[in-house]
PyMOL Python script that loads the backbone (N, CA, C, O; Angstrom):
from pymol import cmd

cmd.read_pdbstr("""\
ATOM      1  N   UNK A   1      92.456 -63.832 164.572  1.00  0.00           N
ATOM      2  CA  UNK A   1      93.402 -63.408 163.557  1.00  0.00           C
ATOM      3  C   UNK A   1      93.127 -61.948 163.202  1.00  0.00           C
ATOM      4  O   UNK A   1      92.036 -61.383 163.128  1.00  0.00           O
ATOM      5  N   UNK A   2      94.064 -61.574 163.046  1.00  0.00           N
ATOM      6  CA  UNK A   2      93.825 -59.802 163.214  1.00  0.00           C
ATOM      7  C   UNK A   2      94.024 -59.705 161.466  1.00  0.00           C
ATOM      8  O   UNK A   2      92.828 -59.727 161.175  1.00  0.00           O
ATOM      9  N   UNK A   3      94.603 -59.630 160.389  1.00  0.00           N
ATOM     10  CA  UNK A   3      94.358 -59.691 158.932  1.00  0.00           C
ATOM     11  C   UNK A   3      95.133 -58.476 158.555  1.00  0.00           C
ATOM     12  O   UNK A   3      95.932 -58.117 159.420  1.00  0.00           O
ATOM     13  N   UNK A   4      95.075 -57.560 157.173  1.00  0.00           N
ATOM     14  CA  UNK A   4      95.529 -56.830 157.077  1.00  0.00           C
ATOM     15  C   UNK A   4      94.634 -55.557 156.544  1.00  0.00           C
ATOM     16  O   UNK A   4      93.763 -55.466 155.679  1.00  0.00           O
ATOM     17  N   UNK A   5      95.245 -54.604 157.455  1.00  0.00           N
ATOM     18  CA  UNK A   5      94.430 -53.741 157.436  1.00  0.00           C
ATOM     19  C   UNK A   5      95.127 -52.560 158.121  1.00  0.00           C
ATOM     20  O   UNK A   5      96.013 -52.947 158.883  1.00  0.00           O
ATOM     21  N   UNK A   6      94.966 -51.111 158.062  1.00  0.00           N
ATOM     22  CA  UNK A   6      95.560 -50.074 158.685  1.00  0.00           C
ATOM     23  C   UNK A   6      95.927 -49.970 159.983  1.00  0.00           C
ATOM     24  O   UNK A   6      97.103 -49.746 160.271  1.00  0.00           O
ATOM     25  N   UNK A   7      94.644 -50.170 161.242  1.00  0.00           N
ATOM     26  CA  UNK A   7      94.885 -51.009 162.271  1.00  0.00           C
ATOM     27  C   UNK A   7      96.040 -51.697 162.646  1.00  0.00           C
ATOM     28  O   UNK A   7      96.869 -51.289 163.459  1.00  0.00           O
ATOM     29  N   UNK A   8      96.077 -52.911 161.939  1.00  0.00           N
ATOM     30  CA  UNK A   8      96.988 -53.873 161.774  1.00  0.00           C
ATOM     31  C   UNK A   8      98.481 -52.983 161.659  1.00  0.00           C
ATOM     32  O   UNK A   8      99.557 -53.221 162.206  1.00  0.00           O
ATOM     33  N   UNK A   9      98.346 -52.599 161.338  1.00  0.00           N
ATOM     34  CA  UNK A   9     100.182 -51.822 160.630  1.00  0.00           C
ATOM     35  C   UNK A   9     100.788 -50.704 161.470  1.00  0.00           C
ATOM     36  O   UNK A   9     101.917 -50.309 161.760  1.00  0.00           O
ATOM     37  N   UNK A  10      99.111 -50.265 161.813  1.00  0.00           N
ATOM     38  CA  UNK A  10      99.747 -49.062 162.949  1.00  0.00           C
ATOM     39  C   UNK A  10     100.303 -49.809 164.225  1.00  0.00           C
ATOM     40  O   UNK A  10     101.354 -49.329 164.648  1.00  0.00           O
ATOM     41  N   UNK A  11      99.769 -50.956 164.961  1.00  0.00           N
ATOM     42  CA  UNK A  11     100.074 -51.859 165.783  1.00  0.00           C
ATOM     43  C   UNK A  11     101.316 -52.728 165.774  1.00  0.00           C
ATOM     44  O   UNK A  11     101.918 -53.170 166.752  1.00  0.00           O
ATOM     45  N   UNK A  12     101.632 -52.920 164.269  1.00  0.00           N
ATOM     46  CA  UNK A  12     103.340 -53.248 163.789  1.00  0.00           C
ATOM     47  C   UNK A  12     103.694 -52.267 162.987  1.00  0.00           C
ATOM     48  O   UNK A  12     103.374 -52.170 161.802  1.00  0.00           O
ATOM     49  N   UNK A  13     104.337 -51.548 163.584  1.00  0.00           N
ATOM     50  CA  UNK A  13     105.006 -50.424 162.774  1.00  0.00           C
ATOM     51  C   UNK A  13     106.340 -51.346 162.047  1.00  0.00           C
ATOM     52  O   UNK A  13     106.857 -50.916 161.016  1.00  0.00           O
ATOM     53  N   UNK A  14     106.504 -51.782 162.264  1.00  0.00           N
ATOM     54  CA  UNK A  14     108.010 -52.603 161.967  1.00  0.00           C
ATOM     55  C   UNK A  14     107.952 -53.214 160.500  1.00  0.00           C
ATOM     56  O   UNK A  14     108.830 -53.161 159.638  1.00  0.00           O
ATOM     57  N   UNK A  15     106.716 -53.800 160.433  1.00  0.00           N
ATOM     58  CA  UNK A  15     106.764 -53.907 159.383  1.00  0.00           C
ATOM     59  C   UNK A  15     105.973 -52.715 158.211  1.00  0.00           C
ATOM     60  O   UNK A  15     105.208 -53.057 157.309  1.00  0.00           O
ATOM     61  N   UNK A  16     106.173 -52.037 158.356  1.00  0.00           N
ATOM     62  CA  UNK A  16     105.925 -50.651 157.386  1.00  0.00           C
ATOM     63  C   UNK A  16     106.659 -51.054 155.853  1.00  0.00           C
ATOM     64  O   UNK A  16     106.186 -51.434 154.782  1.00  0.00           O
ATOM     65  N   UNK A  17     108.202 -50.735 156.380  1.00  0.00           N
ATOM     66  CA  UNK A  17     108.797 -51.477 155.376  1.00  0.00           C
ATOM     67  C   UNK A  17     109.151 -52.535 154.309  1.00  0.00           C
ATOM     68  O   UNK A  17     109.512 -52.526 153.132  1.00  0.00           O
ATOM     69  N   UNK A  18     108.925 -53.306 155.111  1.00  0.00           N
ATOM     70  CA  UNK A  18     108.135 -54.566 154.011  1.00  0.00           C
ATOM     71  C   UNK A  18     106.910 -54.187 153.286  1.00  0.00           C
ATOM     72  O   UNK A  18     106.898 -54.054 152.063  1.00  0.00           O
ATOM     73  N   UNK A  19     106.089 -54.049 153.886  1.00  0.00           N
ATOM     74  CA  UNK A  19     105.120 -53.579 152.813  1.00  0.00           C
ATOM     75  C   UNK A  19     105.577 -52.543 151.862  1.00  0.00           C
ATOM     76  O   UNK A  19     105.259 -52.838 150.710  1.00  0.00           O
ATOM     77  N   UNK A  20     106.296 -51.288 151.978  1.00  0.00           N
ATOM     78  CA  UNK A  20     106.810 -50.747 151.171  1.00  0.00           C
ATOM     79  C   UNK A  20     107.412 -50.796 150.046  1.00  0.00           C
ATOM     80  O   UNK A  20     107.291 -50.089 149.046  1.00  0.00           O
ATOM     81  N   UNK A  21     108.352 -52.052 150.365  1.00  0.00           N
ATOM     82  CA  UNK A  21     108.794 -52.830 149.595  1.00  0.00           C
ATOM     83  C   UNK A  21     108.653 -54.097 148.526  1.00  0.00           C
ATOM     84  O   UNK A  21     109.166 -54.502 147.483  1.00  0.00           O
ATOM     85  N   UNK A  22     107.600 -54.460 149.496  1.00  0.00           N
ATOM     86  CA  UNK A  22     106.914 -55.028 148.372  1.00  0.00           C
ATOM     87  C   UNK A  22     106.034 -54.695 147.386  1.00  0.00           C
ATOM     88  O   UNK A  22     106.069 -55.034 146.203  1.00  0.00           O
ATOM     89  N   UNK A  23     105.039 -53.833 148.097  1.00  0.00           N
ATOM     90  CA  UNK A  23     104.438 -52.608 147.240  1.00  0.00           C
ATOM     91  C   UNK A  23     105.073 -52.241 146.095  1.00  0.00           C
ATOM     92  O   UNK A  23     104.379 -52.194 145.080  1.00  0.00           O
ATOM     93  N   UNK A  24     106.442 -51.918 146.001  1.00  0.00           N
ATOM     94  CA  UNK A  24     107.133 -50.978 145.226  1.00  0.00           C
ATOM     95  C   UNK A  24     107.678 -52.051 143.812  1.00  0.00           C
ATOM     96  O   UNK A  24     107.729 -51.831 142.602  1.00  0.00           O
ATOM     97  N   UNK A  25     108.093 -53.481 144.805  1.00  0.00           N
ATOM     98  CA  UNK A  25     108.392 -54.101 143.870  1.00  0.00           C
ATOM     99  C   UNK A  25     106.924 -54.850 142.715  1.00  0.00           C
ATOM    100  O   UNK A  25     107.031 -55.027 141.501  1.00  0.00           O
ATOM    101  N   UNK A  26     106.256 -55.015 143.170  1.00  0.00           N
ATOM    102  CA  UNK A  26     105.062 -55.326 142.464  1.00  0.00           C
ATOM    103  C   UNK A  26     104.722 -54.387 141.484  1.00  0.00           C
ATOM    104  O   UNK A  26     104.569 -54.642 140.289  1.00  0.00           O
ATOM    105  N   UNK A  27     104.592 -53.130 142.102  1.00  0.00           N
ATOM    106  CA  UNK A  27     104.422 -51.593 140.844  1.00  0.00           C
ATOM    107  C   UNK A  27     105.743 -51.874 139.624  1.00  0.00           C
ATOM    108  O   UNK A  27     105.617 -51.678 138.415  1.00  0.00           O
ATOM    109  N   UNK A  28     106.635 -52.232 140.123  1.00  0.00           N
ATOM    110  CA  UNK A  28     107.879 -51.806 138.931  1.00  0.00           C
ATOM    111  C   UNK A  28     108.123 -53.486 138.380  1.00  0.00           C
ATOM    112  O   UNK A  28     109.012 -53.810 137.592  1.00  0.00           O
ATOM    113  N   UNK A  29     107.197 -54.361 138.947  1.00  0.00           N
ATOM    114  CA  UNK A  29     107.182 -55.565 137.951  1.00  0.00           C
ATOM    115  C   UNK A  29     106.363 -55.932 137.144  1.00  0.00           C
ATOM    116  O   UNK A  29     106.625 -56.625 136.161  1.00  0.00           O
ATOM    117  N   UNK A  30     104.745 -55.315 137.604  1.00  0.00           N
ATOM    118  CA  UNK A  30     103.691 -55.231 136.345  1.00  0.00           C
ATOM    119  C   UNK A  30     104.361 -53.728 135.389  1.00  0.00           C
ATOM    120  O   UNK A  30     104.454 -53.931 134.178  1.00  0.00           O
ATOM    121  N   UNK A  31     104.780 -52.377 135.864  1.00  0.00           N
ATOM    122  CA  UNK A  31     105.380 -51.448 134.793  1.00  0.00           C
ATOM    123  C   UNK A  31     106.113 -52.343 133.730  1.00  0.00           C
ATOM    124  O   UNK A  31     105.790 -52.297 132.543  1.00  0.00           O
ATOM    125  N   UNK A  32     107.095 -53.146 134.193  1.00  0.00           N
ATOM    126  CA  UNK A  32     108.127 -53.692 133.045  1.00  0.00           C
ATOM    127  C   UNK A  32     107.624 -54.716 132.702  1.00  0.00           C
ATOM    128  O   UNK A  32     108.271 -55.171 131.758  1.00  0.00           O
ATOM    129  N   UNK A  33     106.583 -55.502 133.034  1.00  0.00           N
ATOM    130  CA  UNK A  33     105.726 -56.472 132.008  1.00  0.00           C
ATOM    131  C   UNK A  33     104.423 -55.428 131.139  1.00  0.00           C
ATOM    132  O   UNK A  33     103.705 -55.917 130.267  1.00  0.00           O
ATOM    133  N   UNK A  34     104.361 -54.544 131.405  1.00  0.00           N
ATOM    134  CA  UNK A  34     103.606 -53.683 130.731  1.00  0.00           C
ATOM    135  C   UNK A  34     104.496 -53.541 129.413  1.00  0.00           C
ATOM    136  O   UNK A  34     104.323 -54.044 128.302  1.00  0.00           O
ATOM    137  N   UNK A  35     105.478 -52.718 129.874  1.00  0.00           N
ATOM    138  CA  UNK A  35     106.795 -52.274 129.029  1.00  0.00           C
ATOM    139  C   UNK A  35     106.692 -53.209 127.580  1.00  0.00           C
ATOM    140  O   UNK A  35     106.258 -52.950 126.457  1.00  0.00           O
ATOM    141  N   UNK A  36     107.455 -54.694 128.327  1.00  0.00           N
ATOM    142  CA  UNK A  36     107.565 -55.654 127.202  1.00  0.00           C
ATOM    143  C   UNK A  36     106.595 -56.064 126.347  1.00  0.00           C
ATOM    144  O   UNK A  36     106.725 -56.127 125.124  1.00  0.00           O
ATOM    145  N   UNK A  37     105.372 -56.417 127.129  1.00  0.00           N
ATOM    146  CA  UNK A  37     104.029 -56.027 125.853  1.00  0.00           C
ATOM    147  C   UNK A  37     103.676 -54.933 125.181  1.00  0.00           C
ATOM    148  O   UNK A  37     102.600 -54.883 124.585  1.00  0.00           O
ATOM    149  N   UNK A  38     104.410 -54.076 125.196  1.00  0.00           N
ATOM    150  CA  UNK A  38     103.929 -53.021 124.378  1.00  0.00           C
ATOM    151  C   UNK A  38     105.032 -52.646 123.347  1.00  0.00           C
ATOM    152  O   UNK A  38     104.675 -52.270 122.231  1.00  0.00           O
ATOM    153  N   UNK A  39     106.038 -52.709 123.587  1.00  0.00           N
ATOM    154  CA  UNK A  39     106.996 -52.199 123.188  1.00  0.00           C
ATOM    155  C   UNK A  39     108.112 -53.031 122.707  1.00  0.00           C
ATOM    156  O   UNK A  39     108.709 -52.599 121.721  1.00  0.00           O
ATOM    157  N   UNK A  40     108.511 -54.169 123.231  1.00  0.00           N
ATOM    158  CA  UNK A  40     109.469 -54.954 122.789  1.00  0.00           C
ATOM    159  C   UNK A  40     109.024 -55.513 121.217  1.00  0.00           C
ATOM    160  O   UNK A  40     107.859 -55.771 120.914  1.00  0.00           O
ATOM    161  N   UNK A  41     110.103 -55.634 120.359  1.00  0.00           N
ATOM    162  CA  UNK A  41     109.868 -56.185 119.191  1.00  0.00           C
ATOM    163  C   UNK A  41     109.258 -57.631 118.976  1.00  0.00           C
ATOM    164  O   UNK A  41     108.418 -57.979 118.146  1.00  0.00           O
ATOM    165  N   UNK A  42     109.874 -58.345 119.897  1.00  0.00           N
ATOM    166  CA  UNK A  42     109.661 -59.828 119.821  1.00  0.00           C
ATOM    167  C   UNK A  42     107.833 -59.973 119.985  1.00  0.00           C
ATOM    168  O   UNK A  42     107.240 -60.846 119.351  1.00  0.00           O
ATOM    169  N   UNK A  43     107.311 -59.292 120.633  1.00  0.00           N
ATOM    170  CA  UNK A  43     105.781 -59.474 121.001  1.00  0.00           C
ATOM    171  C   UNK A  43     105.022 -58.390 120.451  1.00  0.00           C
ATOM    172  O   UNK A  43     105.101 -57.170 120.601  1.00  0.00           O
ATOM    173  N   UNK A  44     104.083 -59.308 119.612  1.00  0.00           N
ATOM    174  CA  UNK A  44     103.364 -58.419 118.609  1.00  0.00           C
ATOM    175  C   UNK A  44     101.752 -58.470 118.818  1.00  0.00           C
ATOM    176  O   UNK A  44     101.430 -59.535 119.345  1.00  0.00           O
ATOM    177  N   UNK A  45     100.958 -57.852 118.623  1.00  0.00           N
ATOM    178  CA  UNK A  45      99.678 -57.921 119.112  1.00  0.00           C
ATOM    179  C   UNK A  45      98.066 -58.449 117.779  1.00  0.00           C
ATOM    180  O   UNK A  45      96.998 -59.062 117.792  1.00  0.00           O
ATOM    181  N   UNK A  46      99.044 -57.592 116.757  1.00  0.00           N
ATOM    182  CA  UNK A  46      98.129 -57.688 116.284  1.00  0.00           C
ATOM    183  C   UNK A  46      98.976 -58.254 114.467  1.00  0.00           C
ATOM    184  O   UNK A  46      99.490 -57.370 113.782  1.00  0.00           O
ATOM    185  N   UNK A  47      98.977 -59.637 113.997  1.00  0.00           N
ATOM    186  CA  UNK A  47     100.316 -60.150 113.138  1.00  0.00           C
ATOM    187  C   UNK A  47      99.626 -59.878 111.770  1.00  0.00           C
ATOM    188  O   UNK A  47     100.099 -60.514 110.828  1.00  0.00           O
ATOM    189  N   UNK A  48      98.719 -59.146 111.534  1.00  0.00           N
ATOM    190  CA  UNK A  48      97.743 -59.038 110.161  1.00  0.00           C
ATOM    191  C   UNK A  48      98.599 -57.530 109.660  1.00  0.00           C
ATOM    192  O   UNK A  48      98.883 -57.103 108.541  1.00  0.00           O
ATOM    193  N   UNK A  49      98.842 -56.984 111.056  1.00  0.00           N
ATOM    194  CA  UNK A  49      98.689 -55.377 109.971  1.00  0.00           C
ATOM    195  C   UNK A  49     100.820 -55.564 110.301  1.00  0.00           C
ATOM    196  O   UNK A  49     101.521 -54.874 109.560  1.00  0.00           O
ATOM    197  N   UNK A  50     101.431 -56.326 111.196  1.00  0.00           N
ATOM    198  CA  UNK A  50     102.813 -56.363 111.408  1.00  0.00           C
ATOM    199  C   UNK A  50     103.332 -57.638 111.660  1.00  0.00           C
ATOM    200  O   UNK A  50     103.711 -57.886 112.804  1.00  0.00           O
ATOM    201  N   UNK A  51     103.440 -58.746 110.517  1.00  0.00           N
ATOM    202  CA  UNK A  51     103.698 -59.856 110.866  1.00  0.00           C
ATOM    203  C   UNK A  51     104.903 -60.247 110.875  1.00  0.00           C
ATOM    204  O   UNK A  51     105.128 -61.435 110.645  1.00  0.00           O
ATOM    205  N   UNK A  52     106.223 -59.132 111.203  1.00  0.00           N
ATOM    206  CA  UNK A  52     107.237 -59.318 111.695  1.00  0.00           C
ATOM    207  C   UNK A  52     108.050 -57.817 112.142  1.00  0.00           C
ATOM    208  O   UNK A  52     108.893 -57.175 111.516  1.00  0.00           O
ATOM    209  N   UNK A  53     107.486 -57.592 113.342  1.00  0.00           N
ATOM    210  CA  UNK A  53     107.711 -56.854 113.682  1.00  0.00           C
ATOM    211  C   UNK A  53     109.260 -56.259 114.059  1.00  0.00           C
ATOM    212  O   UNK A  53     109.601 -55.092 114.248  1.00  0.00           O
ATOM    213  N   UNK A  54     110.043 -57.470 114.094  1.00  0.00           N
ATOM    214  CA  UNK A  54     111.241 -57.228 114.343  1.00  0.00           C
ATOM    215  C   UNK A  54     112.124 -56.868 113.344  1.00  0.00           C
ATOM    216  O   UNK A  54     113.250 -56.467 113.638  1.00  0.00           O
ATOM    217  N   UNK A  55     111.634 -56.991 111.830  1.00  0.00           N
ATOM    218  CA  UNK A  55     112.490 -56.255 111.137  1.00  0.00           C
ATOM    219  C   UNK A  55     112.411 -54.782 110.919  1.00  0.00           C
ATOM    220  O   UNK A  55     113.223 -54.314 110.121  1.00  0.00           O
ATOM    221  N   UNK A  56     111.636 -54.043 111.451  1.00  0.00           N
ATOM    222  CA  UNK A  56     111.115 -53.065 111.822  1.00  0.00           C
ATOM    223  C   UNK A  56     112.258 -51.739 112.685  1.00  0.00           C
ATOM    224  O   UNK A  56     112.200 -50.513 112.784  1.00  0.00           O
ATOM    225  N   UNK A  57     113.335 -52.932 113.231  1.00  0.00           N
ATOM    226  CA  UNK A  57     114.354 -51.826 114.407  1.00  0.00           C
ATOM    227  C   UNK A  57     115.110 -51.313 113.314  1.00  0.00           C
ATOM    228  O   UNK A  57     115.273 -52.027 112.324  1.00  0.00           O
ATOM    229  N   UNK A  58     115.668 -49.987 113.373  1.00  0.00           N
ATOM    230  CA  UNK A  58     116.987 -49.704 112.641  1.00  0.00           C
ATOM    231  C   UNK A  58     118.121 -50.151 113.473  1.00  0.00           C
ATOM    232  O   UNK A  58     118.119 -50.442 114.669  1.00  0.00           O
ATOM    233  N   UNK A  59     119.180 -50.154 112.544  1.00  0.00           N
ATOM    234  CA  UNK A  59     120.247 -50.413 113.078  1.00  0.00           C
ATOM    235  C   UNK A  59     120.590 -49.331 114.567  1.00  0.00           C
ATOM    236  O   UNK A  59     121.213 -49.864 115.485  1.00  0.00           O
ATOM    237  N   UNK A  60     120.305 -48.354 114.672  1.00  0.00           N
ATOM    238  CA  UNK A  60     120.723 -47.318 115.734  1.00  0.00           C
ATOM    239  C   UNK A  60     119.961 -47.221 116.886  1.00  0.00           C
ATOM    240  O   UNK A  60     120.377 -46.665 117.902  1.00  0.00           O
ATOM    241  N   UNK A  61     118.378 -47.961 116.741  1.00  0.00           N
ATOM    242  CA  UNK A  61     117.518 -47.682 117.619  1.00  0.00           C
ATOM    243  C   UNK A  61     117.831 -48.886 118.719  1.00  0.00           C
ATOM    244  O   UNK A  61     118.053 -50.093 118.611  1.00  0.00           O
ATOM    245  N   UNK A  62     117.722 -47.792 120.028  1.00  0.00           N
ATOM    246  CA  UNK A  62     118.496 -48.864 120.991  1.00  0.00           C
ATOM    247  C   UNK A  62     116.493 -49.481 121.587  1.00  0.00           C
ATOM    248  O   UNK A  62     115.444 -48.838 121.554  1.00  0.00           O
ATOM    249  N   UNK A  63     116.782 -50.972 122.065  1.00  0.00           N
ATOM    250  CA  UNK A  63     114.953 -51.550 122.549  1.00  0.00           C
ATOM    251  C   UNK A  63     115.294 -51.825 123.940  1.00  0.00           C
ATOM    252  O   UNK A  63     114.573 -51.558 124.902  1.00  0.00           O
ATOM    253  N   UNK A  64     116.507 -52.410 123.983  1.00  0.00           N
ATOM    254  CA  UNK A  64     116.507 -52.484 126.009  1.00  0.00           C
ATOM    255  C   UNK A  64     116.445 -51.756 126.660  1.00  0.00           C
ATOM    256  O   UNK A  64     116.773 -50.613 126.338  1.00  0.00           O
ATOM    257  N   UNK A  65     116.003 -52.052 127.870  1.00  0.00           N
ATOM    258  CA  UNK A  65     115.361 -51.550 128.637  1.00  0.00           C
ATOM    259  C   UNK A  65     116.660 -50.823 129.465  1.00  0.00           C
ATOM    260  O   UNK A  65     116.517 -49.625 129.708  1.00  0.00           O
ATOM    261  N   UNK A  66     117.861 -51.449 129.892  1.00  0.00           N
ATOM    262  CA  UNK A  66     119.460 -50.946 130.405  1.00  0.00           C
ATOM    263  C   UNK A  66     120.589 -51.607 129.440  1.00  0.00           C
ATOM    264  O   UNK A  66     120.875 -52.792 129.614  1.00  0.00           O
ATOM    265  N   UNK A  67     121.111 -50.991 128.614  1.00  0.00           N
ATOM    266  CA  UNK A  67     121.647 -51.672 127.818  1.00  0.00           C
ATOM    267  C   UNK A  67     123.276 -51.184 128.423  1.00  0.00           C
ATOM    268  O   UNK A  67     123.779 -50.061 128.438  1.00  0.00           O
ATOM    269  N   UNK A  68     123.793 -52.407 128.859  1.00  0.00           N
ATOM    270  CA  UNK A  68     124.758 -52.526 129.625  1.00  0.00           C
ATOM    271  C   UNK A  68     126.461 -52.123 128.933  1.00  0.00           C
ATOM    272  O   UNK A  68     126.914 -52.672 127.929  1.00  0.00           O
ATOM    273  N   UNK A  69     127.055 -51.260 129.592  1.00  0.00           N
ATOM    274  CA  UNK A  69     128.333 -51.202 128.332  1.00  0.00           C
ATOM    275  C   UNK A  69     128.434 -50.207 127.931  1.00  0.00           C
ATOM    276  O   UNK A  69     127.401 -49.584 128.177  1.00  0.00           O
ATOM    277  N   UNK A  70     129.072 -49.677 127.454  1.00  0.00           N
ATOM    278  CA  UNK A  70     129.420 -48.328 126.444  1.00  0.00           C
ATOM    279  C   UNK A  70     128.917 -48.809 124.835  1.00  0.00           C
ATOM    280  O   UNK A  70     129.643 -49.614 124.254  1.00  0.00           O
ATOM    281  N   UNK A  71     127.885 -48.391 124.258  1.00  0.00           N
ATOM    282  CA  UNK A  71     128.004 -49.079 122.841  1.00  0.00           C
ATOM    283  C   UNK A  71     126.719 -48.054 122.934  1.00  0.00           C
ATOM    284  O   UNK A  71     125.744 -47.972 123.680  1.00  0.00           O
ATOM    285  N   UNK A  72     127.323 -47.139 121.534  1.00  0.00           N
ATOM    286  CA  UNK A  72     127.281 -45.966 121.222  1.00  0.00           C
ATOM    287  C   UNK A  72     126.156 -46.304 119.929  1.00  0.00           C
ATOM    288  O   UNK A  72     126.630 -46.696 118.862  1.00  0.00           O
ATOM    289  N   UNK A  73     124.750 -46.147 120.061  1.00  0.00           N
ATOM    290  CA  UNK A  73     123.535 -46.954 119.111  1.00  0.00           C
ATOM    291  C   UNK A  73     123.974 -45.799 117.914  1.00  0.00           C
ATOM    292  O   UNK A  73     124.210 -46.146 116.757  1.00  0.00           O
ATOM    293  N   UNK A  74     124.029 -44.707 118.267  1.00  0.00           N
ATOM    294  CA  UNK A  74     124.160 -43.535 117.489  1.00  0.00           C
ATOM    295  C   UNK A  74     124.846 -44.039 115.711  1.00  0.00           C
ATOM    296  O   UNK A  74     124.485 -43.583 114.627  1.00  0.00           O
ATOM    297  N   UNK A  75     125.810 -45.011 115.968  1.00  0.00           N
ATOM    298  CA  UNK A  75     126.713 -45.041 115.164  1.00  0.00           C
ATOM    299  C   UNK A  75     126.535 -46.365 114.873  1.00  0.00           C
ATOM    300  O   UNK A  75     127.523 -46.666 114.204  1.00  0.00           O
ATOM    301  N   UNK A  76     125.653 -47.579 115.028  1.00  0.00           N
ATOM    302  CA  UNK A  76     126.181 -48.674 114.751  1.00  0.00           C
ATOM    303  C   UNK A  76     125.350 -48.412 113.052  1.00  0.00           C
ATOM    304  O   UNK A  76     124.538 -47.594 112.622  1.00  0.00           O
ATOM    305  N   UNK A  77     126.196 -49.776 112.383  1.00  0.00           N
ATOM    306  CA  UNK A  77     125.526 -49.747 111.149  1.00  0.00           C
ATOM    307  C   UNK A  77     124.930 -51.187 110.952  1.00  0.00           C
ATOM    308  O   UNK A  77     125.106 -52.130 111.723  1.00  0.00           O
ATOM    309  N   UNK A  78     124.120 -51.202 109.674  1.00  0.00           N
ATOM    310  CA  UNK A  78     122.972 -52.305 109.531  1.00  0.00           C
ATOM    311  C   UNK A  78     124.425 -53.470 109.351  1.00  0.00           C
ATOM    312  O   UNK A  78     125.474 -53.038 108.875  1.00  0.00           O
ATOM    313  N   UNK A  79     124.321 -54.641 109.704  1.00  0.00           N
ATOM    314  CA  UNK A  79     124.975 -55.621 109.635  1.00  0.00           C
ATOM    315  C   UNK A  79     123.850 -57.060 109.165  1.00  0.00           C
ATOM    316  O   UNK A  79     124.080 -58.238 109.440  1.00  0.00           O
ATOM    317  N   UNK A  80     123.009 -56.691 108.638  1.00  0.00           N
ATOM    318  CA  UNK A  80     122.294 -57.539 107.955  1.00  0.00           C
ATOM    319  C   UNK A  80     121.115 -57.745 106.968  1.00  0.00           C
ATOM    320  O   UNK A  80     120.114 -57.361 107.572  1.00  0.00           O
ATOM    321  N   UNK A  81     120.818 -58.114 105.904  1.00  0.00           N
ATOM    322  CA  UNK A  81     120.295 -57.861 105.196  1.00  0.00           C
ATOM    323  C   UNK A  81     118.758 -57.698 104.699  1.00  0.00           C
ATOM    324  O   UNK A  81     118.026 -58.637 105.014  1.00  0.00           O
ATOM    325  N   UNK A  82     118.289 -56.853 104.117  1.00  0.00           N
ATOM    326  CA  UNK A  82     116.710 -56.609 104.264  1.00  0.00           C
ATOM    327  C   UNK A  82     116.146 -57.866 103.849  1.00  0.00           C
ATOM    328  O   UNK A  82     116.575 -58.608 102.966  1.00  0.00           O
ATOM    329  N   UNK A  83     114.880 -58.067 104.769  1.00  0.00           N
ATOM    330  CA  UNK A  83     114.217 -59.269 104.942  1.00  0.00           C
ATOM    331  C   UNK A  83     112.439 -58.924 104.526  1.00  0.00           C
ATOM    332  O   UNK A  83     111.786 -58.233 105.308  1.00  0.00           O
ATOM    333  N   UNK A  84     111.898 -59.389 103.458  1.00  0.00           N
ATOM    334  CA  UNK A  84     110.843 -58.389 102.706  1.00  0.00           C
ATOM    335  C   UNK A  84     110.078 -59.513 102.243  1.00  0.00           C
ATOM    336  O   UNK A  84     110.705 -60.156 101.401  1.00  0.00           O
ATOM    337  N   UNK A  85     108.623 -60.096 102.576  1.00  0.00           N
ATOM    338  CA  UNK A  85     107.769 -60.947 102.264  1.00  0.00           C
ATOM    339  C   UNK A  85     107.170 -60.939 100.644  1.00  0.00           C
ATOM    340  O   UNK A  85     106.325 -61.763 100.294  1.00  0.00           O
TER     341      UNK A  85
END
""", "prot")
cmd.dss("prot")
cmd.show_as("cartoon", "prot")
cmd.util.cbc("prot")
cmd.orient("prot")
């Protein structure tokens, strides 16, 4: 069994691409699970010093990641009411 290794790849050039590709997709699927732990509202790390982090967005601040559509964050207004422990 020959395994993987540089060797190996120079001997199948063919598959270059696949590895490329998978490579690439692995990098940009731990980035955007990085992303969502850090940054998304729903997931919070630490609930002592922010134990609801989600009331936290303004109305204008856009959190997705591609937010699909024409919808202009600039301008939306609060449509719901302050929520205060």
């Amino acid at each position: 069994m020959q395994g993987f290794s540089l060797r190996t790849l120079k001997g199948h050039y063919s598959l270059v691409p696949l590895f490329a590709c998978v490579g690439g997709g692995a990098l940009f699927a731990a980035y955007y699970l990085l992303r969502l732990a850090t940054t998304n509202p729903d997931a919070t790390w630490n609930r002592s010093s922010n134990p609801y982090p989600w009331t936290k967005i303004k109305p204008n601040q856009q959190i997705k990641f591609y937010a699909a559509g024409k919808i202009d964050y600039a301008n939306l207004k609060k449509r719901h009411p302050d929520y205060e422990d």
